[in-house]
C-alpha positions as CSV (number, residue, x, y, z in Angstrom):
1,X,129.2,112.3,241.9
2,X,131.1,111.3,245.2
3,X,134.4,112.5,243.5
4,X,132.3,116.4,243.6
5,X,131.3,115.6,246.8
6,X,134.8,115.4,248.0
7,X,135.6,118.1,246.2
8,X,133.2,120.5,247.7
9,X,133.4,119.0,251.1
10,X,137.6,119.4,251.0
11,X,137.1,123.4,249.7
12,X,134.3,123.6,252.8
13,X,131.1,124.3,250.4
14,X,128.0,122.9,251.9
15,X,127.2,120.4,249.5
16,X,123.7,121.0,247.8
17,X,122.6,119.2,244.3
18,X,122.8,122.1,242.4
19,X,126.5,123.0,243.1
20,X,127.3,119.5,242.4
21,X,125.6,119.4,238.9
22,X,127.2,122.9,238.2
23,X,131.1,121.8,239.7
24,X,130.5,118.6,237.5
25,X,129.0,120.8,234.1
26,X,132.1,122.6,234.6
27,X,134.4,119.8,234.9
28,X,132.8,118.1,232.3
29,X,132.2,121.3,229.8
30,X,135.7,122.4,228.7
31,X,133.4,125.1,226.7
32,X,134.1,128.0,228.4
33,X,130.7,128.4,229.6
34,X,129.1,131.9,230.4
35,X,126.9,132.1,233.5
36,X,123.6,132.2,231.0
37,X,124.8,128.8,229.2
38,X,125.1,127.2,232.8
39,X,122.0,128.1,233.3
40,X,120.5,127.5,230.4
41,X,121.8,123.9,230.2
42,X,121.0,122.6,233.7
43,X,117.7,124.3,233.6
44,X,116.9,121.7,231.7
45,X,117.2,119.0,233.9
46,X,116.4,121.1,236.9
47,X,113.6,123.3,236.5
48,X,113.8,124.8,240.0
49,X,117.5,125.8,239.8
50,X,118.0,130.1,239.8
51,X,120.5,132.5,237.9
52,X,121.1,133.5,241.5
53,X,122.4,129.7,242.9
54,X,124.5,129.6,239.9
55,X,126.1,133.1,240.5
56,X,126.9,132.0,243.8
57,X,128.2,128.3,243.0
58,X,130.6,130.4,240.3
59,X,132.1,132.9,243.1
60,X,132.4,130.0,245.6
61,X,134.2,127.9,243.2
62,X,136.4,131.1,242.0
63,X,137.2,132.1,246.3
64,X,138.0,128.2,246.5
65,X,140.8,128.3,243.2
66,X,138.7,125.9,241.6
67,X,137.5,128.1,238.6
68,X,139.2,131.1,237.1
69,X,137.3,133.6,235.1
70,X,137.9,134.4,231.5
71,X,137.4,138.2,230.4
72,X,138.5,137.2,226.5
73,X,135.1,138.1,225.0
74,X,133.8,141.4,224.8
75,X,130.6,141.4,226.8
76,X,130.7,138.6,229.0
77,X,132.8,136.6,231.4
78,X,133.3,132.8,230.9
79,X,134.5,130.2,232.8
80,X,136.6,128.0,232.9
81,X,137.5,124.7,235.6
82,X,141.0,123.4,234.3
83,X,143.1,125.8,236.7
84,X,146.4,125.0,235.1
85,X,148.3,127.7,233.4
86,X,147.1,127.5,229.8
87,X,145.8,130.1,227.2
88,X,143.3,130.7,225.3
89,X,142.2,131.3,221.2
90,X,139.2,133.3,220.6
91,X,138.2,132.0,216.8
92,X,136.3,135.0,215.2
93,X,134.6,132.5,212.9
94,X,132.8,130.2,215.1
95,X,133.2,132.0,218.6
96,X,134.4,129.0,220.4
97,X,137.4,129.5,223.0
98,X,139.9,127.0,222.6
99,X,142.5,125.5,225.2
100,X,146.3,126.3,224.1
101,X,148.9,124.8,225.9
102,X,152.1,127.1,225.9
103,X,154.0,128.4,228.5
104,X,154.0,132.2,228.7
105,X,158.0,133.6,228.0
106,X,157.8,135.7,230.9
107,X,156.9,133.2,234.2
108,X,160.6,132.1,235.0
109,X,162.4,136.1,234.5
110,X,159.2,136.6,236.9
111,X,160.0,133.7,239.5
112,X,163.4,134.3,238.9
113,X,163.0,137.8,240.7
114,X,161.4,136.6,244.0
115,X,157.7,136.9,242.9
116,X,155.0,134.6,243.1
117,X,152.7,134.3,240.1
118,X,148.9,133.3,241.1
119,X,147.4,133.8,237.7
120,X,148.6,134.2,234.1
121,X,146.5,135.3,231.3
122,X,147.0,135.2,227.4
123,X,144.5,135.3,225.2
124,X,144.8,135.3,221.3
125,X,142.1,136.1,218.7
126,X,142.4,134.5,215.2
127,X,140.9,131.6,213.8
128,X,140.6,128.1,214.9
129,X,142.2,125.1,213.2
130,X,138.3,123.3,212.4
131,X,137.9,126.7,211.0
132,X,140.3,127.4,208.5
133,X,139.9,124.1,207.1
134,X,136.4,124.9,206.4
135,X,137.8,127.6,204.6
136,X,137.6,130.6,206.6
137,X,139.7,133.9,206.3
């Protein structure tokens, strides 16, 4: 826990129990985790924890740069902690959002022109590799 610890302490959040079991669910959840499947999971361990404390730990984390937001589902927002650029596959067979590590075509004719990029999205929808050798479509 000390390395959370440091972690909120160096982004100035007041360090509470509940942000550090949420920071280290997130670091340790590469799920892409909704705000309900936070809650649901760490309710377990901590009864006393609200939807409300882990609303706030998620928009602290996001101000801080230490959690970006992922809008690739259709009704929900999910999150995810590893804040280098990467996309993300959205299998339509098992739900699960998958980590893919490409670099997006467009960020050096972007640089190149005297911008600064602060966030890059791609998302693709198909199926995942676990998946299709289950046989799916």
């Amino acid at each position: 826990m000390d390395k959370y610890v440091d972690i909120l302490k160096k982004h100035g959040i007041k360090v509470t129990p509940q942000r550090l079991e949420i920071l280290r669910f997130l670091d340790t959840h590469h799920t892409h985790p909704s705000a309900d499947e936070i809650y649901m999971e760490l309710k377990k361990k901590h009864p006393s924890l609200s939807k409300t404390t882990i609303y706030n730990t998620i928009q602290s984390l996001k101000d801080c740069g230490l959690l970006v937001t992922l809008l690739i589902s259709p009704n929900e927002s999910r999150f995810d902690s590893l804040i280098n650029p990467h996309h993300h596959l959205l299998c339509s067979e098992c739900g699960k959002i998958l980590d893919i590590n490409v670099e997006c075509p467009y960020s050096r004719k972007v640089l190149a022109g005297g911008h600064r990029i602060d966030e890059v999205h791609g998302y693709f929808k198909g199926v995942c590799e676990k998946c299709l050798m289950k046989g799916g479509k």
